[in-house]
ZAMARGU-4260 file (C-alpha; in steps of 0.2 Angstrom, whole numbers, plus 5000, padded with zeros to 4 digits):
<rodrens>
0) 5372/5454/5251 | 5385/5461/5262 | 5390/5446/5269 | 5397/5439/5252 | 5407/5453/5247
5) 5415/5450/5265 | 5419/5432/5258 | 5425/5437/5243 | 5437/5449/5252 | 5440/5437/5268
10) 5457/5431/5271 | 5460/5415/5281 | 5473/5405/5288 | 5465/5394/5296 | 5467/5374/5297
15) 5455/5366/5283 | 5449/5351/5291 | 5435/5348/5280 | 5425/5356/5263 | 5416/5368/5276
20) 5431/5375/5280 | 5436/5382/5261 | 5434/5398/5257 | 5427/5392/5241 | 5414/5381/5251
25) 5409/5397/5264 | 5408/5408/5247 | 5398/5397/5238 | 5386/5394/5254 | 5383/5412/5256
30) 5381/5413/5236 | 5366/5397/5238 | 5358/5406/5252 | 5359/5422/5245 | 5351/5416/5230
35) 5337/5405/5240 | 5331/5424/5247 | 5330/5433/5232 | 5320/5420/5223 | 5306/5422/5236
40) 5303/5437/5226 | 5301/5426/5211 | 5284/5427/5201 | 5274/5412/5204 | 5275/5405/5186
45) 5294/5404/5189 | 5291/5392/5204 | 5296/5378/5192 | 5307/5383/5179 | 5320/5398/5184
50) 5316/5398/5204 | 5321/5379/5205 | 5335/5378/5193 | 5344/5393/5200 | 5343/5385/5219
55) 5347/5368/5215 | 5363/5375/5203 | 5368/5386/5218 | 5367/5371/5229 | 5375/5360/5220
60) 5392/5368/5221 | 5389/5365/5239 | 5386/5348/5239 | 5398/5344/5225 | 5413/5352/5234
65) 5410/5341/5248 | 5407/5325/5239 | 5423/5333/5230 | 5432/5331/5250 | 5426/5315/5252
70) 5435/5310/5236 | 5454/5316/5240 | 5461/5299/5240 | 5459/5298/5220 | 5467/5311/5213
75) 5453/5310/5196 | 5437/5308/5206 | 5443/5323/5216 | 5445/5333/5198 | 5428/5327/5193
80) 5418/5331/5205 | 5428/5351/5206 | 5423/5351/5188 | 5406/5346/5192 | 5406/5361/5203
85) 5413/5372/5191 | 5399/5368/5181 | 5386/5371/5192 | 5393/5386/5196 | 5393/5391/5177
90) 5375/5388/5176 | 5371/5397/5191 | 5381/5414/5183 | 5368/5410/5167 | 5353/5410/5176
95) 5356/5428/5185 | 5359/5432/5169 | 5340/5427/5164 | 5334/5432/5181 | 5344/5452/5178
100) 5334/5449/5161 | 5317/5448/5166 | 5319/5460/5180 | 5318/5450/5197 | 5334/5456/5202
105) 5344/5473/5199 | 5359/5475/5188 | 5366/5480/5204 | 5364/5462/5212 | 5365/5455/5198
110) 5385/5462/5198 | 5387/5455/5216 | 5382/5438/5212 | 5388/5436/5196 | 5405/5442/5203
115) 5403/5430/5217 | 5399/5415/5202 | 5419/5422/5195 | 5426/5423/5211 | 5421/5404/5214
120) 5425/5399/5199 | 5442/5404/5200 | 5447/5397/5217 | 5439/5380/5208 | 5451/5381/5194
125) 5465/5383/5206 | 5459/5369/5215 | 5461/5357/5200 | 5476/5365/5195 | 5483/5361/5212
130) 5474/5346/5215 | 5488/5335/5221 | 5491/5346/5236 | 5472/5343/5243 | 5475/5324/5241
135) 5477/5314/5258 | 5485/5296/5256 | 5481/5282/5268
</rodrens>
């Protein structure tokens, strides 16, 4: 859990030459797999309801980001798709909140990665706010 508070912290200058390379997208990939290892843990009658909806929410702020990328030429698709993340994201933050509940993690991780899920969801909402300036033009 280490390694996401050092994203979260983590200051970059570097060139962004594709999702991969956003802060958002390295937070929210550590976030995913972070998630993926906890829920190893996960009782076996969770394998189908919490345990799968939590990875594939975490995930799919990953892959949406990167569809999100691959739609800079159209300034709405772009937005959509960051709201699809944002979304993703939000029901990630509800489902530690069911998995703090039930005790399969701590309150203790639960405030890392629910921190994270804020953190995320802030750089996506200056994303959209800022949209035009991740837009490329032919």
């Amino acid at each position: 859990m280490s390694d996401i508070r050092h994203q979260m912290s983590e200051k970059t200058t570097e060139r962004i030459e594709s999702a991969k390379d956003l802060k958002v997208y390295k937070l929210a990939y550590e976030l995913a797999m972070e998630i993926f290892e906890l829920t190893k843990k996960f009782p076996s009658e969770e394998t189908f309801a919490l345990t799968s909806q939590i990875r594939r929410s975490s995930r799919s702020i990953c892959l949406n980001l990167r569809e999100a990328w691959a739609k800079r030429r159209y300034e709405a698709h772009f937005v959509s798709k960051l709201t699809d993340c944002d979304g993703e994201n939000s029901e990630t933050d509800a489902a530690l909140n069911f998995a703090r509940d039930c005790d399969y993690i701590s309150s203790e991780q639960h405030g890392v990665l629910t921190g994270c899920c804020a953190e995320i969801g802030r750089m996506l909402s200056g994303m959209i706010k800022k949209s035009n300036s991740f837009l490329v033009s032919d």
